[in-house]
Structures are given as C-alpha cells and as structure tokens.
MARMIKOL-95337 format. One record per residue: x, y, z of N, C-alpha, C in turn; residue in three letters. Coordinates in pm, whole numbers, padded with zeros to 5 digits, always signed. Example, Ala and Ser with C-alpha at 12.3 -4.5 7.8 and 13.67 -1.06 7.14 Angstrom:
2
+01319-00569+00780+01230-00450+00780+01320-00330+00780ALA
+01285-00225+00708+01367-00106+00714+01290+00003+00787SER
***
This chain:
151
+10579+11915+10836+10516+11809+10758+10621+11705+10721UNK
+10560+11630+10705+10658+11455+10696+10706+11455+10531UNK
+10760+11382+10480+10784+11349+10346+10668+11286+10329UNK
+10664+11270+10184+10556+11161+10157+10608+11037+10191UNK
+10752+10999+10169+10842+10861+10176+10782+10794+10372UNK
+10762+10900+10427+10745+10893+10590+10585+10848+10675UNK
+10538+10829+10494+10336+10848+10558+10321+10725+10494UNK
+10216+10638+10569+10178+10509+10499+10084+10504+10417UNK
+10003+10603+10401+09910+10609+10316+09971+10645+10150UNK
+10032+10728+10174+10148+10746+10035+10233+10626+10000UNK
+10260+10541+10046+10339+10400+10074+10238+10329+09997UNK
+10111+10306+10045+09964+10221+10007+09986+10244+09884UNK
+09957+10370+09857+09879+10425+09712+10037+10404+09609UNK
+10160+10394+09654+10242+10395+09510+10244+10186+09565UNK
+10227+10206+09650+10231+10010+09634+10132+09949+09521UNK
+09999+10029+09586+09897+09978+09495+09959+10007+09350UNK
+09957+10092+09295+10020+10151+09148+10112+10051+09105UNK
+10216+09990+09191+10294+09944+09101+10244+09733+09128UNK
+10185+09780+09209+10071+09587+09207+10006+09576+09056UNK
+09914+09715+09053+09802+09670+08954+09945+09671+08818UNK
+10026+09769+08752+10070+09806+08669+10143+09635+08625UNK
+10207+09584+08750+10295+09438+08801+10183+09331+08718UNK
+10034+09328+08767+09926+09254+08773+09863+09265+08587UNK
+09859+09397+08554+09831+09408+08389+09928+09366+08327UNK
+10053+09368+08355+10159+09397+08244+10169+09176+08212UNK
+10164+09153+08353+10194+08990+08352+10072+08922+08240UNK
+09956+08956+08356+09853+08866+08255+09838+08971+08132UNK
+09853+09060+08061+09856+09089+07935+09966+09036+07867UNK
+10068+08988+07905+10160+08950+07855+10133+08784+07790UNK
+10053+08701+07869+09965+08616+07785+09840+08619+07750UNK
+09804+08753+07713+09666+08753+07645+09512+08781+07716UNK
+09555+08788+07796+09395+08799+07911+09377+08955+07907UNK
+09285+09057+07927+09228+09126+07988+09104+09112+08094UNK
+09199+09136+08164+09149+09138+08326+09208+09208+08438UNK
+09145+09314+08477+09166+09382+08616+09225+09304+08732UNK
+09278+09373+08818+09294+09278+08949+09136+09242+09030UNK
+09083+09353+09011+08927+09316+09111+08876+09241+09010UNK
+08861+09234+08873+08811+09136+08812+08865+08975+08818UNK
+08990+08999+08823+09056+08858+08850+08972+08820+09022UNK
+08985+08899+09121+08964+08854+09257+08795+08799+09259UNK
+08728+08948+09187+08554+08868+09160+08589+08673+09081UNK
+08622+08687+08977+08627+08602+08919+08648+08409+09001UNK
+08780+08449+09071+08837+08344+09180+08719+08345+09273UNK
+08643+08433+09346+08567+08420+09447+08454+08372+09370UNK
+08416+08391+09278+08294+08321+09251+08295+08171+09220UNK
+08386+08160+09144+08441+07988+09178+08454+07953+09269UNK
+08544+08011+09400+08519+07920+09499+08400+07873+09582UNK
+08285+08029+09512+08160+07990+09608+08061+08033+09495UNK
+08023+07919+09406+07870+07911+09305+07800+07956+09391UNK
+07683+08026+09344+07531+08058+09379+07527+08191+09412UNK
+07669+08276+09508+07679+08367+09585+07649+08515+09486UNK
+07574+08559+09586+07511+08724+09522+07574+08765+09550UNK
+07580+08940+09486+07677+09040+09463+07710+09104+09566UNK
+07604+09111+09655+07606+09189+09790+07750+09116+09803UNK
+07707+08970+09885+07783+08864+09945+07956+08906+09862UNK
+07990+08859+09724+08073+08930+09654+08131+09021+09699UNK
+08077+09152+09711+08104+09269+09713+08229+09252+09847UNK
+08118+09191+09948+08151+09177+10096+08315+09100+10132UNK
+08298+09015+10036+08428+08921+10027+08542+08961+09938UNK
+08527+09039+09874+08639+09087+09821+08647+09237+09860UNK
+08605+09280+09919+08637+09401+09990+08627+09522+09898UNK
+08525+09561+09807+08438+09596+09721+08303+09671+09756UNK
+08344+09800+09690+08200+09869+09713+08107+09847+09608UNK
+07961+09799+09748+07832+09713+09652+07772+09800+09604UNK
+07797+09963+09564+07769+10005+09428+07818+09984+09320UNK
+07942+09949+09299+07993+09933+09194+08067+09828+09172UNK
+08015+09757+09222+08030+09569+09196+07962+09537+09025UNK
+07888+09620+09044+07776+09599+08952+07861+09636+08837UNK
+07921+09696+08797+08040+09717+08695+08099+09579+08677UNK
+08175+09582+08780+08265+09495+08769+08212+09341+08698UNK
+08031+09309+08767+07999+09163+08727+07964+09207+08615UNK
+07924+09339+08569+07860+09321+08430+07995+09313+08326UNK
+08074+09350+08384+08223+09315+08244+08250+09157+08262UNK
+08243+09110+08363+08263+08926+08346+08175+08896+08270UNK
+08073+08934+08289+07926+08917+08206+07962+08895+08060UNK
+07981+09012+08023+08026+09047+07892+08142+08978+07853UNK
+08204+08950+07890+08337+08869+07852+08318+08712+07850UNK
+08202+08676+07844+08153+08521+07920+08221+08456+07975UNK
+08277+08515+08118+08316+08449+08233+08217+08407+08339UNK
+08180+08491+08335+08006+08420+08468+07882+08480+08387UNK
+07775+08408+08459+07656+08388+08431+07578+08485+08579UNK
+07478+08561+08527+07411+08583+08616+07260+08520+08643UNK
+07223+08456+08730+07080+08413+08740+06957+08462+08849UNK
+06820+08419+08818+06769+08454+08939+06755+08390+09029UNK
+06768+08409+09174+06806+08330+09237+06619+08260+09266UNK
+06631+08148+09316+06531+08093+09317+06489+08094+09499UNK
+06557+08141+09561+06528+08164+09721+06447+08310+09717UNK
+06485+08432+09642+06489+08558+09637+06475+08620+09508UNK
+06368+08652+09455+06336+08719+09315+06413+08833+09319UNK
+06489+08915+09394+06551+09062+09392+06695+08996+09398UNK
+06725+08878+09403+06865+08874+09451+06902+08813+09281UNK
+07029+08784+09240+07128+08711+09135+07240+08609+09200UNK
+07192+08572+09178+07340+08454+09212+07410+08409+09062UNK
+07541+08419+09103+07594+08433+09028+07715+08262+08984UNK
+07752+08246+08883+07815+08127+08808+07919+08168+08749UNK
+08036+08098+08787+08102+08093+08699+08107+08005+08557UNK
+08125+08052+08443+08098+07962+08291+08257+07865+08273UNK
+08219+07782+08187+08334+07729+08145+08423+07807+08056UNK
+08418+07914+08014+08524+07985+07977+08593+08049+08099UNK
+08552+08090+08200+08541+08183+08339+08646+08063+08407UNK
+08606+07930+08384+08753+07824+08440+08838+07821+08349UNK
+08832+07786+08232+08971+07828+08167+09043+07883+08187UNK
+08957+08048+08155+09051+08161+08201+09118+08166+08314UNK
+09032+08116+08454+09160+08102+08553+09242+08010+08562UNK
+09236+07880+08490+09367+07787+08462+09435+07844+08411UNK
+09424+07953+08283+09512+07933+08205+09613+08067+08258UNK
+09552+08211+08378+09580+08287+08364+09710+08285+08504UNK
+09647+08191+08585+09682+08173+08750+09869+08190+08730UNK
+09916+08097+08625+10041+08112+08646+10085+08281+08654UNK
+10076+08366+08547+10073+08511+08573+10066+08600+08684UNK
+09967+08550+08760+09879+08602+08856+09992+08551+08981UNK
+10009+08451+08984+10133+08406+09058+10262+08444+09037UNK
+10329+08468+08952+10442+08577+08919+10445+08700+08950UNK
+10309+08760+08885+10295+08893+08897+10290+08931+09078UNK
+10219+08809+09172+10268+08848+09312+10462+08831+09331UNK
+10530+08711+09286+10665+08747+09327+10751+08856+09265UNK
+10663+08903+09133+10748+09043+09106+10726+09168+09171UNK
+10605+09161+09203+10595+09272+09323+10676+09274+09468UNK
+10717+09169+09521+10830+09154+09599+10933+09122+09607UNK
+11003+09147+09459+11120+09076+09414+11235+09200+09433UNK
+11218+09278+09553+11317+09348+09630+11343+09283+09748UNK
+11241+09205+09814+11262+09139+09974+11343+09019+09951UNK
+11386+08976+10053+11417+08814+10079+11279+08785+10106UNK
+11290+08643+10081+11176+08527+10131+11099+08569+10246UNK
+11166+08626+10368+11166+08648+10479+11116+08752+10501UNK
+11165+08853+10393+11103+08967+10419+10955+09017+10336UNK
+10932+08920+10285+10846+08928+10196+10725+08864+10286UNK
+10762+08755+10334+10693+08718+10487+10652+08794+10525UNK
+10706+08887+10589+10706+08978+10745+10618+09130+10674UNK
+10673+09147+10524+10563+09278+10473+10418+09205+10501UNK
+10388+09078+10411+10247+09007+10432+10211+08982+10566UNK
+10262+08938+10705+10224+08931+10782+10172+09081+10802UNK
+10270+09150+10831+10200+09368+10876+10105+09396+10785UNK
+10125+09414+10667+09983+09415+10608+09892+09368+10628UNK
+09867+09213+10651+09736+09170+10726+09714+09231+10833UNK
+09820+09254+10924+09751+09290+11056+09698+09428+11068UNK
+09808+09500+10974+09728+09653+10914+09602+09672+10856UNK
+09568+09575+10817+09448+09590+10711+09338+09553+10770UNK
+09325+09389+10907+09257+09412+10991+09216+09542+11083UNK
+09322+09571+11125+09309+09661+11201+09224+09818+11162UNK
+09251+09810+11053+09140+09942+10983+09040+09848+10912UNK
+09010+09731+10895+08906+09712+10809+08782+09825+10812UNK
+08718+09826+10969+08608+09869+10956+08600+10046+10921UNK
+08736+10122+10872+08698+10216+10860+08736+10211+10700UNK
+08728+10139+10630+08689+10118+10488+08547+10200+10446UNK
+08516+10210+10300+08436+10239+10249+08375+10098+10210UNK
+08472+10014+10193+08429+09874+10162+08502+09739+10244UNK
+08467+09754+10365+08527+09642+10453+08523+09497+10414UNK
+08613+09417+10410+08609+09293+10398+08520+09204+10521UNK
+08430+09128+10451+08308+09076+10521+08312+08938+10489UNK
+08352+08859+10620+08437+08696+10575+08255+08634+10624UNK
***
C-alpha cells in the first residue's frame, strides 16, 4: 500500500481542508459568514438573475438535493430572493438582493487573498501549472462526480 502522501485523493481531501479553513478564516476576519459553496451560489446567481436551482446546482458543481440548504441560508441571511418563476409554476428562480451585492463587494477582496494564501508555497508559475492540472483533472473525472459541473 502507498502512503497517503502518494494518493491523490488524500492530496484532494487535505487540499480541500486547508482551502475552506484559508476561505473562513479570511472572510471571517472581516465579518461575513459565508461558506465557500455559499460564496460560489451567491457569485453565480449574480452573474445569471432568474436561474433555478436545478440550473445552480449544475453550475457550481453541487448536489441538487442539497442545494436546497444552501439557497435557503442565503435566503435567510437576505442575500437572494426566491420567486415563482412565471414560465414554470414548479420551478424558483432565483435573485440576488441588494444586500447579496454588497456582500460580494465588500467580501471579494478576502475571497481573493484567501485564493493567494492557499498557494503561497508556489511561485507564480507554479501556482499556474497546479491550476492548469487541476482543471484538466477535474475535467477529466467530471462525469464520475456525484455532482458534475454542467456549463
């Protein structure tokens, strides 16, 4: 058997750990509570008003059971609005509120740190070349996700 140091999936899971821990510690440090998938719902719904949860779910690479968590805490926090959609009585489309832009003006700088402290072992270069393999890693298994990214 391999080390754990030797398996990429053990690699993933302490990367992830020290992203989100990187990702709380920044934006708590000016005042926000917000998750990383809450921050990512949050940005995606701004960039695209109207879009249902399915759609959501799909784009941030999110399982559409439990999306439904996630929009009901923006909810609650009055960052977005949920409505009915007027194409589809079963569907919600969803809004971001004017607190929901604030919060990402005011939080983005964080959110932007908190990515160069997570690679603030690489050079420039190498910090490059992890993001390039990861994309191509992450394509490359999308579809055996539980929650594939759906562009």
């Amino acid at each position: 058997m391999k080390d754990n140091n030797d398996m990429p999936g053990h690699l993933a899971r302490r990367f992830q750990q020290i992203a989100v821990a990187v990702f709380l510690a920044e934006v708590g440090d000016v005042g926000f509570d917000l998750t990383p998938v809450q921050y990512a719902a949050l940005a995606t719904i701004k960039a695209n008003p109207g879009l249902d949860q399915v759609t959501l779910a799909g784009l941030i690479a999110y399982d559409r059971t439990t999306i439904t968590g996630v929009i009901d805490r923006l909810v609650q926090k009055g960052l977005i609005e949920r409505r009915a959609s007027p194409r589809d009585r079963r569907a919600r489309e969803l809004e971001i509120t004017d607190e929901g832009r604030r919060t990402l003006r005011k939080i983005t700088p964080a959110v932007e740190s908190a990515q160069r402290i997570m690679l603030r072992g690489l050079s420039a270069k190498e910090g490059e070349e992890l993001m390039r393999l990861l994309r191509k890693a992450i394509a490359a298994g999308n579809e055996l996700s539980r929650a594939p990214l759906r562009e």
